[in-house]
N, C-alpha and C positions, 0 to 999 in steps of 0.2 A: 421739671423744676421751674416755679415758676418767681417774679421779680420778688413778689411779694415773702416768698419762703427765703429768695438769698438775703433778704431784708434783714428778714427775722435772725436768721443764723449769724450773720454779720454783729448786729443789735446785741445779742444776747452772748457770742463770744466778746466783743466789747466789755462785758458786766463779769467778764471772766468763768463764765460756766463751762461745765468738763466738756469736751466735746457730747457725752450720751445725754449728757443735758441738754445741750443744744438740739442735738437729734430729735429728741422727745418734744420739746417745745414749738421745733418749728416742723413739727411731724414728717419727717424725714429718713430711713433707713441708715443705721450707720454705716453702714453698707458705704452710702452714697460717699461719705469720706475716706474710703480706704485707698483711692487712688490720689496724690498728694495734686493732681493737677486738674483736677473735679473743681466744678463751679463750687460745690459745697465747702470742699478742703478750702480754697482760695476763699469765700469770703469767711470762712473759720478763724483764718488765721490772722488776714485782715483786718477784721475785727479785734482780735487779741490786740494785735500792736497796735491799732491806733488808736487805744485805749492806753495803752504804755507811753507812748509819744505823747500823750495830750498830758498824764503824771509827770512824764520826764521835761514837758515844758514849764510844767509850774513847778517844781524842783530847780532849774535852773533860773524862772525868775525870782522865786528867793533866794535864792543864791546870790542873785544879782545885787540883791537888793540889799547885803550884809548878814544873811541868816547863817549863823555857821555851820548849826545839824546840815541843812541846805547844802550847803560847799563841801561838808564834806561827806555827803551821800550822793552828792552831783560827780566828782572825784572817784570814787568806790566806781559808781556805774560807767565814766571813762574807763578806767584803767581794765574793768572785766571784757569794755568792747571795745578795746582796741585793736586799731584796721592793721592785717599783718599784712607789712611791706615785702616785696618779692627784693630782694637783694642781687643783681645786674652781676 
């Protein structure tokens, strides 16, 4: 595997394609992803969320900014991930 291919995989899960999409794209076995701690898996998934993260940041700044759809789809996305507390 080389930089150029986790590139591509990263890049293109980014754009949200299935994983055999990505496989096909950056000419990779899917294969190479069936073990979740595979260079491939990692920048798969990688790529997914910092795709997420970059929508969820401009989601929040309008939010910020008075947008209400904004606040309250910023709201919806807290409450689904919210961090469960271990209780002492």
């Amino acid at each position: 595997m080389n930089t150029k291919q986790i590139e591509t995989i990263e890049q293109n899960a980014s754009l949200q394609f299935s994983l055999d999409e990505v496989a096909l794209i950056a000419d990779v076995a899917k294969s190479a992803f069936e073990d979740n701690e595979s260079k491939e898996s990692r920048a798969y998934l990688k790529g997914r969320l910092k795709a997420q993260a970059e929508v969820r940041m401009s989601i929040l700044e309008m939010a910020k900014q008075g947008n209400a759809p904004a606040q309250k789809q910023f709201l919806d996305m807290a409450k689904e991930s919210e961090i469960e507390l271990e209780e002492d």
